[in-house]
KESEKE-665933 format. One record per residue: residue number from 1; residue in three letters; x, y, z of N, C-alpha, C in turn. Coordinates in pm, whole numbers. Example, Ala and Ser with C-alpha at 12.3 -4.5 7.8 and 13.67 -1.06 7.14 Angstrom:
[1,'Ala',[1319,-569,780],[1230,-450,780],[1320,-330,780]]
[2,'Ser',[1285,-225,708],[1367,-106,714],[1290,3,787]]
***
This chain:
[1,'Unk',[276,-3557,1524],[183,-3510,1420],[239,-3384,1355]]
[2,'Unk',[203,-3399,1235],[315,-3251,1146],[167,-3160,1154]]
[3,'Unk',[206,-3055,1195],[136,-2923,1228],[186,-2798,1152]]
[4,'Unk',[253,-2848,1036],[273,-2739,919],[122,-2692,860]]
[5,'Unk',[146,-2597,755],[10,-2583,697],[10,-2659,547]]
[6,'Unk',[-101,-2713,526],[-85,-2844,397],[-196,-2824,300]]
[7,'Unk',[-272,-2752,331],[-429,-2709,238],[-422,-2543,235]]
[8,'Unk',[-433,-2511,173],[-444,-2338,157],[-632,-2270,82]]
[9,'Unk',[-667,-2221,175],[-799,-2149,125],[-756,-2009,62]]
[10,'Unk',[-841,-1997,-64],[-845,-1809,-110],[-944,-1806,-148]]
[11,'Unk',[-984,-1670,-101],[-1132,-1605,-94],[-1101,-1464,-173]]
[12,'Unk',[-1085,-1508,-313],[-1137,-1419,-431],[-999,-1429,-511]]
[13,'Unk',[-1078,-1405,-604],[-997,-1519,-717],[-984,-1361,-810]]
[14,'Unk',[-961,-1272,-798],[-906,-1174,-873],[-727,-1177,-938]]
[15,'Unk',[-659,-1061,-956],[-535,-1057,-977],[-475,-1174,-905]]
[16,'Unk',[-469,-1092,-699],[-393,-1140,-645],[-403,-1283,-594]]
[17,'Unk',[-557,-1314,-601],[-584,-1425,-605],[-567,-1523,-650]]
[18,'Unk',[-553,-1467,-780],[-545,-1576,-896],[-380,-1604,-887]]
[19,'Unk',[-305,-1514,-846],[-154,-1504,-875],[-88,-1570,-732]]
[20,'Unk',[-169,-1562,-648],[-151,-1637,-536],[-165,-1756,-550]]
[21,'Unk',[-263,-1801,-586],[-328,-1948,-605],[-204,-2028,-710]]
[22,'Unk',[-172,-1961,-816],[-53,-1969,-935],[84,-2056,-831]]
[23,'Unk',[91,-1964,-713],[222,-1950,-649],[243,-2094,-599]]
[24,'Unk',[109,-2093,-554],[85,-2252,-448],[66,-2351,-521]]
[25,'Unk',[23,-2345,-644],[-5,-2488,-790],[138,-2524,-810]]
[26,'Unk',[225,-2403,-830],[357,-2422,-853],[500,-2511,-774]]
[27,'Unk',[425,-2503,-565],[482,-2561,-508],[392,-2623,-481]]
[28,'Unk',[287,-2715,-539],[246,-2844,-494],[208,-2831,-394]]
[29,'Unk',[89,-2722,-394],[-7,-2725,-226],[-112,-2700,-232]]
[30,'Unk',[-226,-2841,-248],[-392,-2807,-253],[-452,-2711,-212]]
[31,'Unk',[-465,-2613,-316],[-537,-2521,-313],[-702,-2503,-337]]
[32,'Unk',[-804,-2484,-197],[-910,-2482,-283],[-964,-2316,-269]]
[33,'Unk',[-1015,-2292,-375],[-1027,-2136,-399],[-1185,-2081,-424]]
[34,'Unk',[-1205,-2015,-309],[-1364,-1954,-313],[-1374,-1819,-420]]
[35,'Unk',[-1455,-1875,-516],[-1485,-1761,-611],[-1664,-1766,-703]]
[36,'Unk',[-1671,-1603,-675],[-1800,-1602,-741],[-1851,-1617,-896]]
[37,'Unk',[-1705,-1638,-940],[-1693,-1722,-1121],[-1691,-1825,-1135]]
[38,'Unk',[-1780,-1896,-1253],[-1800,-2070,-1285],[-1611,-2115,-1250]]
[39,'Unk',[-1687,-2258,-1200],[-1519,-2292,-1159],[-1447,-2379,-1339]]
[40,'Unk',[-1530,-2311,-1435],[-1468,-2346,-1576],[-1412,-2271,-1630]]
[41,'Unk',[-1420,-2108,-1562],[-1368,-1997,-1620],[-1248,-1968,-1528]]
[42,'Unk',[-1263,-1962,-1375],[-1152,-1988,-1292],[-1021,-2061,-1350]]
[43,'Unk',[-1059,-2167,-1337],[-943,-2308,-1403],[-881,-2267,-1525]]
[44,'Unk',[-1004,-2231,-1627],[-949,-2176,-1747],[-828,-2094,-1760]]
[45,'Unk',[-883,-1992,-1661],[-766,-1888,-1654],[-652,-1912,-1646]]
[46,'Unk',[-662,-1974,-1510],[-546,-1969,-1463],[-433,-2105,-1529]]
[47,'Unk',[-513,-2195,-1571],[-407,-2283,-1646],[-365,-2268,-1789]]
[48,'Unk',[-446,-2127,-1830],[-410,-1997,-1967],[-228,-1973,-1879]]
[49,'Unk',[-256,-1919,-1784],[-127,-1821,-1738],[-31,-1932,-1681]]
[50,'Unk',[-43,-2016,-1593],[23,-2150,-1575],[102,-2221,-1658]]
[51,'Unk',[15,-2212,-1789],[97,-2265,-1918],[233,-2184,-2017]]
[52,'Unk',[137,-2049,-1995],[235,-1962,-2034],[360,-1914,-1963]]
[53,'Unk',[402,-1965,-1829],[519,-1901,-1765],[525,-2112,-1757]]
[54,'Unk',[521,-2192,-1791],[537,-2299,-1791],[548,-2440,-1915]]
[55,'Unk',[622,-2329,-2028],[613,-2373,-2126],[643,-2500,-2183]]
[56,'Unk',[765,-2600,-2060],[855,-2713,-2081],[728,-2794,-2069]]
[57,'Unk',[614,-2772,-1973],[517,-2860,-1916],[460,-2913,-2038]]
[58,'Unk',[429,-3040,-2045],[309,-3113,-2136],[162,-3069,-2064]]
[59,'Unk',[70,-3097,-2139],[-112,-3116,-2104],[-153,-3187,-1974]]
[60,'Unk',[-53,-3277,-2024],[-95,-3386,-1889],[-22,-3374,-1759]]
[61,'Unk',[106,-3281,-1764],[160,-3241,-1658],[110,-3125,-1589]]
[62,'Unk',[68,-3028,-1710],[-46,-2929,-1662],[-122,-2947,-1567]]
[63,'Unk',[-240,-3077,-1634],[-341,-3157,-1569],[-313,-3187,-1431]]
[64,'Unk',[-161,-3251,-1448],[-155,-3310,-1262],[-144,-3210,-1210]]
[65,'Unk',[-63,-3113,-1250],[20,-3021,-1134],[-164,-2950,-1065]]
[66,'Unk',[-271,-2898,-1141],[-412,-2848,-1114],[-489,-2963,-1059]]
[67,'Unk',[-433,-3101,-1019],[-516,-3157,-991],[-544,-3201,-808]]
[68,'Unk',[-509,-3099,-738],[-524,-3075,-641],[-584,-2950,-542]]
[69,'Unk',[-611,-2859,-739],[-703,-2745,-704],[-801,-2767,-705]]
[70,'Unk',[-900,-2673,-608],[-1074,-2694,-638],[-1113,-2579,-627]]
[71,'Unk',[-1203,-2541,-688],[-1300,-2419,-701],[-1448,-2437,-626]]
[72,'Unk',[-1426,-2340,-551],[-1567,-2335,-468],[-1651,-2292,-484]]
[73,'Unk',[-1796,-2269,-435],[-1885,-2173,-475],[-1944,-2105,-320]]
[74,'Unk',[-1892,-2185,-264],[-1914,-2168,-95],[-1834,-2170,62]]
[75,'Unk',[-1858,-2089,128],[-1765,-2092,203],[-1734,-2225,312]]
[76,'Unk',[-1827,-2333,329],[-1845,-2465,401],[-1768,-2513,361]]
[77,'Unk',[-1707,-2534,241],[-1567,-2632,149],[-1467,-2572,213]]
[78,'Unk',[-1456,-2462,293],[-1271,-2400,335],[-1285,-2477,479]]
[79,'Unk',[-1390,-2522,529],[-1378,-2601,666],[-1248,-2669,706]]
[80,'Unk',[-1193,-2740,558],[-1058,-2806,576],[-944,-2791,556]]
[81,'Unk',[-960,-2648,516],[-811,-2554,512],[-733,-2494,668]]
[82,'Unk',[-624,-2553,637],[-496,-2488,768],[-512,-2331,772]]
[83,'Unk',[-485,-2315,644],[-481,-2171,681],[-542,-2127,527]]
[84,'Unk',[-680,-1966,513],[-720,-1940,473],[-704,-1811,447]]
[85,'Unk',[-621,-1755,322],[-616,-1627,296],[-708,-1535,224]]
[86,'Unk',[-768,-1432,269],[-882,-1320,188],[-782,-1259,120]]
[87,'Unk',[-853,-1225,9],[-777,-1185,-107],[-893,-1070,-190]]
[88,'Unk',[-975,-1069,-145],[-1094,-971,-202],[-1076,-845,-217]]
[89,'Unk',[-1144,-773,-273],[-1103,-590,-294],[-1044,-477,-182]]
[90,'Unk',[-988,-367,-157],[-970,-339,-84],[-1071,-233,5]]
[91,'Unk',[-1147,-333,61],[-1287,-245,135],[-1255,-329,261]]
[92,'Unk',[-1273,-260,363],[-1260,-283,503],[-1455,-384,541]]
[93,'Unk',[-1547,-362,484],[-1677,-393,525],[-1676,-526,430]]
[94,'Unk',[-1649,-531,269],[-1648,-686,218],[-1559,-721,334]]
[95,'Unk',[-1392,-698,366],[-1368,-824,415],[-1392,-841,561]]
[96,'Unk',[-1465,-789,649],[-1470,-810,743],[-1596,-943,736]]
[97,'Unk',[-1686,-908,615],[-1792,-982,579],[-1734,-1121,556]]
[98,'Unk',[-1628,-1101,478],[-1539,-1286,472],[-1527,-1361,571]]
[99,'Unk',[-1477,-1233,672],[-1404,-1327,794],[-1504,-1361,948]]
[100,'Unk',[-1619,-1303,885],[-1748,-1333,1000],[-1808,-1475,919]]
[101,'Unk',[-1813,-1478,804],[-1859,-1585,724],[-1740,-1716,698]]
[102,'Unk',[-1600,-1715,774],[-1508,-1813,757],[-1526,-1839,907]]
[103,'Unk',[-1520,-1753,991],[-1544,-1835,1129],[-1655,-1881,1191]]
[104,'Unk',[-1762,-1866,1077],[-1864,-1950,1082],[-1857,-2120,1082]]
[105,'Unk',[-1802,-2117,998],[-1762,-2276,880],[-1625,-2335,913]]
[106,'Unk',[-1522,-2235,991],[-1382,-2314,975],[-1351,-2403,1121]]
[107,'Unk',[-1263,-2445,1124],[-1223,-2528,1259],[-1154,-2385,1338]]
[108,'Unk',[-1133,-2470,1474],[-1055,-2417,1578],[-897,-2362,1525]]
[109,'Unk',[-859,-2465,1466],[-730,-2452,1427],[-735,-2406,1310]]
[110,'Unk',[-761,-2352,1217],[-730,-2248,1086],[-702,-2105,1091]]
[111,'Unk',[-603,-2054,1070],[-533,-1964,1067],[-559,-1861,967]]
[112,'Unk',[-622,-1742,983],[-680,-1716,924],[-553,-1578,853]]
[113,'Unk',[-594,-1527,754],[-469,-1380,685],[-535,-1312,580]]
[114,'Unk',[-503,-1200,601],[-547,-1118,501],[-442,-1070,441]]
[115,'Unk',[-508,-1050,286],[-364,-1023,129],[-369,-850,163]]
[116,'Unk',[-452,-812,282],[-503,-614,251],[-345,-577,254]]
[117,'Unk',[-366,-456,150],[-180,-395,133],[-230,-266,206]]
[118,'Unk',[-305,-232,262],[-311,-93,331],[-417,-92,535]]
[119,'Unk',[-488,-169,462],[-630,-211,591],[-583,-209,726]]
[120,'Unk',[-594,-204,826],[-543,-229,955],[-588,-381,1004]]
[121,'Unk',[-480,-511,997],[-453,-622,983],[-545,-623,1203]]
[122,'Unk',[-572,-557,1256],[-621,-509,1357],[-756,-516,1369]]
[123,'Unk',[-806,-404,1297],[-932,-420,1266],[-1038,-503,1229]]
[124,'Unk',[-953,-601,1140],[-1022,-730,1047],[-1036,-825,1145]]
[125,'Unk',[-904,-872,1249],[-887,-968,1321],[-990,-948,1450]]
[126,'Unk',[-1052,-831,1451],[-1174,-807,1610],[-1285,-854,1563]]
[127,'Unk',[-1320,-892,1402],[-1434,-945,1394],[-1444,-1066,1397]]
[128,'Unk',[-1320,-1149,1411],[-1334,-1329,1466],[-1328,-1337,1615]]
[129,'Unk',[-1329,-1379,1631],[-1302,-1499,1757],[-1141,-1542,1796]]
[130,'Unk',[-1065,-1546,1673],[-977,-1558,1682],[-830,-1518,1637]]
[131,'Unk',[-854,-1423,1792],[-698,-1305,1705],[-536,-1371,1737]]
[132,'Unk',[-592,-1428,1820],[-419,-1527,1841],[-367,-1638,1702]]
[133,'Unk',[-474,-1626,1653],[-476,-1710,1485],[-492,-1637,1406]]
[134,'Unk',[-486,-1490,1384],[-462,-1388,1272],[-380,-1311,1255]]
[135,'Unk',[-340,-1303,1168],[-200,-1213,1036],[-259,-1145,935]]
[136,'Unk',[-138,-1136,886],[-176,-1049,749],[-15,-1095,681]]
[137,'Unk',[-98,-1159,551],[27,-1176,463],[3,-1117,375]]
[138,'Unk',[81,-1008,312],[52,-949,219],[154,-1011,106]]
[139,'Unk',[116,-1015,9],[162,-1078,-120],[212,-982,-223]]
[140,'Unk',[280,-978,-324],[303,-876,-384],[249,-948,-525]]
[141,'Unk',[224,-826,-669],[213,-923,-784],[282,-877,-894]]
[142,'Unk',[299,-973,-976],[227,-1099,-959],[271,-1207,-838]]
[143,'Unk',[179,-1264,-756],[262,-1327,-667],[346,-1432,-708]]
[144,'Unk',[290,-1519,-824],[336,-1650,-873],[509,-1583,-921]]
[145,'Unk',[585,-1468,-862],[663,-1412,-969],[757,-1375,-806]]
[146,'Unk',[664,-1240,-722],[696,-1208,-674],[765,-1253,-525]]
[147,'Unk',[909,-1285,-481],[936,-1341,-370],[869,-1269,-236]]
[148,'Unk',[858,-1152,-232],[820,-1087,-62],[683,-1089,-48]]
[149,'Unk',[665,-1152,108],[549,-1143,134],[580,-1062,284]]
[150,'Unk',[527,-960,282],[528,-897,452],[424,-996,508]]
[151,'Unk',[497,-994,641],[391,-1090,716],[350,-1003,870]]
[152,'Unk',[238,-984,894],[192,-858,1000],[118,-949,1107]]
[153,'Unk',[202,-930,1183],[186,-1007,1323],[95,-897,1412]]
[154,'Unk',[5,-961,1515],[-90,-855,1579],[15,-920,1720]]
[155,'Unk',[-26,-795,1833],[42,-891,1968],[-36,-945,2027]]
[156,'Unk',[-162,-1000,1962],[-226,-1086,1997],[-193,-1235,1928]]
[157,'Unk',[-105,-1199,1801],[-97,-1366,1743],[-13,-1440,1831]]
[158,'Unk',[-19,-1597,1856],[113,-1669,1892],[161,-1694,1844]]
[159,'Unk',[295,-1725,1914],[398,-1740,1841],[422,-1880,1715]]
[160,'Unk',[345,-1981,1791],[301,-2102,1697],[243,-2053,1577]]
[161,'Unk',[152,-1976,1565],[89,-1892,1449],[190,-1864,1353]]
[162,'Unk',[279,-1754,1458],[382,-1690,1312],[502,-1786,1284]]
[163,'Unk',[525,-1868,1352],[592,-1969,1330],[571,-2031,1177]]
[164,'Unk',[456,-2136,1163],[416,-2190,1055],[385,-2118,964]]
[165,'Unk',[366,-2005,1003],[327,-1915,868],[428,-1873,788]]
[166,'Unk',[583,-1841,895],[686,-1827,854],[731,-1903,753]]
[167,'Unk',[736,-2073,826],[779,-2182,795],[683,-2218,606]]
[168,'Unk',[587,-2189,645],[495,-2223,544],[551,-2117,400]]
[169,'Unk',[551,-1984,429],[601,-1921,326],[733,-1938,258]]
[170,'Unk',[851,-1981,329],[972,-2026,280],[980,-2192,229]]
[171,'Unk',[869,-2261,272],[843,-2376,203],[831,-2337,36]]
[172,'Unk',[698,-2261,28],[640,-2220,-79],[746,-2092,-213]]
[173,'Unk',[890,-2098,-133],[981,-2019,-242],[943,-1843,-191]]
[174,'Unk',[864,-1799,-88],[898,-1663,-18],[986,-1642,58]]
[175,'Unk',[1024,-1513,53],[1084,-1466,132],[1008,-1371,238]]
[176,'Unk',[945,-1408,341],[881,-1304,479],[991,-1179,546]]
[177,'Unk',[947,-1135,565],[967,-1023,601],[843,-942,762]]
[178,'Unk',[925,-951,881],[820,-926,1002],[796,-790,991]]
[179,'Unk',[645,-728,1002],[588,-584,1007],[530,-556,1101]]
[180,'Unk',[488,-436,1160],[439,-422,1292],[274,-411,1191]]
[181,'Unk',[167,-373,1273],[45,-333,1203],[43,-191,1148]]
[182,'Unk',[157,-107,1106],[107,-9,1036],[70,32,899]]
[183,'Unk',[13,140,888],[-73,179,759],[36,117,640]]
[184,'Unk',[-5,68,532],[97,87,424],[220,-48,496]]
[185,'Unk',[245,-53,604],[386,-154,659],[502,-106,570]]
[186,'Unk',[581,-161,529],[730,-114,466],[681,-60,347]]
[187,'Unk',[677,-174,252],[713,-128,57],[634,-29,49]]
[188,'Unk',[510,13,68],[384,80,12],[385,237,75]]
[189,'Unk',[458,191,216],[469,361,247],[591,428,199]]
[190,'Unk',[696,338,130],[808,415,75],[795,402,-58]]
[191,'Unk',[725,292,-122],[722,290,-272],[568,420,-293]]
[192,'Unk',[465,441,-234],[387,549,-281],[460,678,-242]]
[193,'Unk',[538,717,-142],[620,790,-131],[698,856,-276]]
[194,'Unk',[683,791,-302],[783,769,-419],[703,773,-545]]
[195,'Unk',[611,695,-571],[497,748,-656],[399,895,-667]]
[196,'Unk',[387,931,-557],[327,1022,-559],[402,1136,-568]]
[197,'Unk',[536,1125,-533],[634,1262,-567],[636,1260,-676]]
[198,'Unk',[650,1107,-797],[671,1145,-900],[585,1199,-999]]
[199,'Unk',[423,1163,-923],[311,1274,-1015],[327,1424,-955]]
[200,'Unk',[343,1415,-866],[364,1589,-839],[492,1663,-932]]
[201,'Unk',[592,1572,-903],[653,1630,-1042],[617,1685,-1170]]
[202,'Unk',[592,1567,-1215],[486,1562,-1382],[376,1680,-1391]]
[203,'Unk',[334,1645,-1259],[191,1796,-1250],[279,1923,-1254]]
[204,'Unk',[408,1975,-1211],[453,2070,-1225],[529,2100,-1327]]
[205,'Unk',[529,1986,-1393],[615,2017,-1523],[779,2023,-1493]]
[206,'Unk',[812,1994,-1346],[936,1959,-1385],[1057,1897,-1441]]
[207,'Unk',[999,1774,-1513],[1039,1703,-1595],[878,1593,-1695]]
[208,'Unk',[933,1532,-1763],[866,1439,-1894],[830,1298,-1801]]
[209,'Unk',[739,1226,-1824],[675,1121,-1781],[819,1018,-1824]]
[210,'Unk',[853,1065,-1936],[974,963,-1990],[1125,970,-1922]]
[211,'Unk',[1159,1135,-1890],[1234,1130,-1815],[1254,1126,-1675]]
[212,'Unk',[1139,1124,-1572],[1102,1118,-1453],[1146,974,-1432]]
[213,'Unk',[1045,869,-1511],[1111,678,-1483],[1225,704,-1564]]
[214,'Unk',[1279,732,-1666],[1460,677,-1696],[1536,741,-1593]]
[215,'Unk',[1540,864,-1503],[1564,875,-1397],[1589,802,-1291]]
[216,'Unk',[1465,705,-1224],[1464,654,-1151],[1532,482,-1177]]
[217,'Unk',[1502,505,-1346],[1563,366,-1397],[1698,308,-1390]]
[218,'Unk',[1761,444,-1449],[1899,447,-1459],[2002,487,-1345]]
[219,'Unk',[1912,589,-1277],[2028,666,-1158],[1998,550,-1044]]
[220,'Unk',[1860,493,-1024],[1859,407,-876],[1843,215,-937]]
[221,'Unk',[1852,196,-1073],[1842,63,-1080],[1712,4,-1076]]
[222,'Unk',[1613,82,-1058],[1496,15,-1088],[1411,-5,-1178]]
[223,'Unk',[1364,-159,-1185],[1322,-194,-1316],[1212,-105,-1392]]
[224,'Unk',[1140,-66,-1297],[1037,13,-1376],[1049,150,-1341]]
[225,'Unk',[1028,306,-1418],[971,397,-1360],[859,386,-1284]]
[226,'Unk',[858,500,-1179],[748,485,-1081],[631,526,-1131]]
[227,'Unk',[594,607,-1258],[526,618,-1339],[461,512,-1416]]
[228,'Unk',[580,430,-1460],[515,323,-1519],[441,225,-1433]]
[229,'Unk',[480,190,-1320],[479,147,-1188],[306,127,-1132]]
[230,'Unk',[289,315,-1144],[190,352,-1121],[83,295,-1201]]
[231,'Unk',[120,240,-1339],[2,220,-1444],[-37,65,-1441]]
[232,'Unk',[106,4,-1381],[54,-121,-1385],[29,-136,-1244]]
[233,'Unk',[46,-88,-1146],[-64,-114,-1001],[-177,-82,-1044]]
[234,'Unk',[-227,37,-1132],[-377,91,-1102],[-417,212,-1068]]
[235,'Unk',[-408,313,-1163],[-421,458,-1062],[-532,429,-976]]
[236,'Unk',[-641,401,-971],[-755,388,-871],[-685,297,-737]]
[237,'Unk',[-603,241,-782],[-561,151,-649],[-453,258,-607]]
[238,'Unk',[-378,314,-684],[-265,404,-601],[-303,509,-543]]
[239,'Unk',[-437,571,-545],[-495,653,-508],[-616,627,-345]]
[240,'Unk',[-604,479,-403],[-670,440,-283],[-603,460,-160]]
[241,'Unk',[-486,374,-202],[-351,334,-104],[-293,484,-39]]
[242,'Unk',[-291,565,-144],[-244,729,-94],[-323,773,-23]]
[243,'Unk',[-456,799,-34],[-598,820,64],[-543,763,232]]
[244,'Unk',[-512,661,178],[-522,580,373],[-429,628,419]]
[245,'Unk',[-306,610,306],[-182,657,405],[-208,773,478]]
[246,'Unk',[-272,858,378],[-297,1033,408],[-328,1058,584]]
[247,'Unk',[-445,959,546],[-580,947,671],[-521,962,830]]
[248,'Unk',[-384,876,798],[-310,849,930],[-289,979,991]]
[249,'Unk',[-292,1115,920],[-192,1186,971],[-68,1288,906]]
[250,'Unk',[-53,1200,780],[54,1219,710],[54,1342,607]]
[251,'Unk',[58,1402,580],[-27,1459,446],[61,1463,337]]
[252,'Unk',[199,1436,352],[291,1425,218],[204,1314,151]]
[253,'Unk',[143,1211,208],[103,1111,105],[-35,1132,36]]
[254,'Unk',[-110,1266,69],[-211,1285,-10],[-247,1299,-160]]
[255,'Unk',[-300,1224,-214],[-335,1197,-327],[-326,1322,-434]]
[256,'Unk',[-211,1303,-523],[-194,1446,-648],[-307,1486,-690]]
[257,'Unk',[-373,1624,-732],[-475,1592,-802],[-457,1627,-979]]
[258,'Unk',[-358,1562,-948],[-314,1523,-1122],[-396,1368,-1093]]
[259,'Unk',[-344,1302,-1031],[-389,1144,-1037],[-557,1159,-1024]]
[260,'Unk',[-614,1228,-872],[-772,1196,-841],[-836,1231,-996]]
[261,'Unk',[-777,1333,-1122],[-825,1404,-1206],[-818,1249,-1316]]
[262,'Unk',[-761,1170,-1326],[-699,1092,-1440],[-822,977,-1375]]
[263,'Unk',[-824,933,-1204],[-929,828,-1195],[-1051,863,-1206]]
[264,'Unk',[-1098,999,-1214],[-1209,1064,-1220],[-1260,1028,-1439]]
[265,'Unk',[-1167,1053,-1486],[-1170,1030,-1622],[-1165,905,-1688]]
[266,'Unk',[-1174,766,-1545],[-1119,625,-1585],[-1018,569,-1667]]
[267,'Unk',[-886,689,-1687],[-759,656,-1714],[-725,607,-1584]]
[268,'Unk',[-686,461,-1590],[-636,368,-1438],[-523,285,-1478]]
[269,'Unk',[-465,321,-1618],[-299,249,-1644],[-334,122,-1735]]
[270,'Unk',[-269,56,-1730],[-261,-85,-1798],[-409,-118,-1804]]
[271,'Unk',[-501,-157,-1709],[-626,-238,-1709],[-718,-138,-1811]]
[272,'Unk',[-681,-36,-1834],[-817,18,-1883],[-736,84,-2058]]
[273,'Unk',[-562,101,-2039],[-522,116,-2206],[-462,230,-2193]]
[274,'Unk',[-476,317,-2063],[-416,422,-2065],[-440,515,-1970]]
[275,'Unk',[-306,556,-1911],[-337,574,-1795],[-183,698,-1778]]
[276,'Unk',[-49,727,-1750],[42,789,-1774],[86,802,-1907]]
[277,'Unk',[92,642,-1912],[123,579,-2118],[-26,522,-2203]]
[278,'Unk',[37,547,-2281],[-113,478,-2375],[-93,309,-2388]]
[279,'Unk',[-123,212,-2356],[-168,97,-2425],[-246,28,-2513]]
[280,'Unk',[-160,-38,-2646],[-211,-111,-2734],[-370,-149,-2706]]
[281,'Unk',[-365,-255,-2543],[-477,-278,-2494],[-499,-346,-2416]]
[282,'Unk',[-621,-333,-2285],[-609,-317,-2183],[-579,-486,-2131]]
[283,'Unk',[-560,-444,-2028],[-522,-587,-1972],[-600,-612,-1847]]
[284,'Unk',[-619,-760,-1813],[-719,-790,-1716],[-659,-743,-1604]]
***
């Protein structure tokens, strides 16, 4: 009997959700997706953005490739998902609320993961039943784009667990990457590292918003300034993410209050039009 994973659940259909869900339409893996939006605006969306990074596709190829997605309105429909990823905001109390309400409804065998980029993959997993069947895959976005997914093993998961999950993500065109459970795991504690030096910069005026990212553009190769970086994560989300790191212990990663001053004013980058840079206009 093949004991891969073959059905995929997501529980919230936001960015990463939606960009997740993108990832799995793309490699041909029934996706059904719990969201609190009509499943006409869901679909809509996402076969808006599907089409647009999929331009060779006809209507009707569109059609098939979505015709193994479903939109839920309830959590009883993920009963028949292998494995079920939360994808919801980053609050420790919604998702613990997901995952008391999925091991209500799911089987023995569903494998449960959380998308949290900061949460303690620990914490979430004491409110099931079943921690030898919980991870944390964190996704990056857009995911439908992005290859790395950290994958956060508890030493309570088995090894069968991280196995297929492994197996399952390099099916699907990722590349995994093993993390222990800490704050932030790799990218987030060296990429806000890195963000947040570069608003402390800016707050001191030691260099220009413009020359701070061509800096980082030109001297280290990376595609974006960390500035710019910053606008399309979300100052409210980079500030979140800096908060936790902080929390641990750390205090280099405490939040600039150049930035707390900019989310206080609902400059939050790209989504809202302006945020380090100004934007034409905002983006979902």
């Amino acid at each position: 009997m093949d004991n891969g994973i073959q059905r995929v659940g997501i529980v919230g259909v936001g960015r990463m959700g939606e960009t997740i869900a993108l990832a799995l339409i793309d490699a041909q893996v029934p996706v059904l997706l719990k969201s609190t939006r009509s499943s006409s605006e869901v679909l809509n969306q996402l076969s808006k953005r599907f089409s647009r990074t999929h331009k060779q596709l006809t209507e009707s190829e569109i059609a098939a490739a979505f015709s193994a997605t479903r939109i839920l309105s309830s959590y009883e429909d993920l009963a028949e998902a292998d494995l079920v990823i939360e994808c919801v905001p980053e609050d420790l109390s919604v998702k613990r609320s997901v995952f008391q309400a999925l091991e209500k409804v799911c089987g023995a065998a569903t494998i449960f993961a959380t998308n949290t980029s900061s949460l303690s993959v620990e914490e979430l997993a004491q409110v099931t039943k079943r921690p030898n069947q919980f991870l944390g895959l964190h996704f990056f976005n857009p995911a439908d784009k992005m290859p790395l997914v950290e994958m956060i093993s508890l030493p309570s998961t088995e090894q069968n667990v991280k196995d297929r999950a492994s197996e399952f993500l390099q099916r699907i065109g990722k590349h995994p990457v093993q993390v222990a459970n800490v704050s932030g795991f790799i990218v987030n504690r060296l990429l806000f590292a890195m963000i947040g030096e570069a608003i402390r910069l800016l707050q001191a005026q030691v260099a220009s918003r413009e020359d701070i990212d061509a800096a980082m553009k030109l001297g280290s190769n990376h595609p974006m300034g960390p500035l710019e970086l910053a606008d399309f994560i979300g100052l409210d989300v980079c500030h979140q993410i800096l908060t936790r790191l902080a929390a641990t212990g750390n205090s280099f990663y405490e939040s600039p209050s150049l930035l707390q001053q900019m989310v206080q004013r609902g400059d939050l980058g790209r989504k809202t039009g302006r945020g380090f840079y100004e934007y034409a206009q905002a983006s979902r």
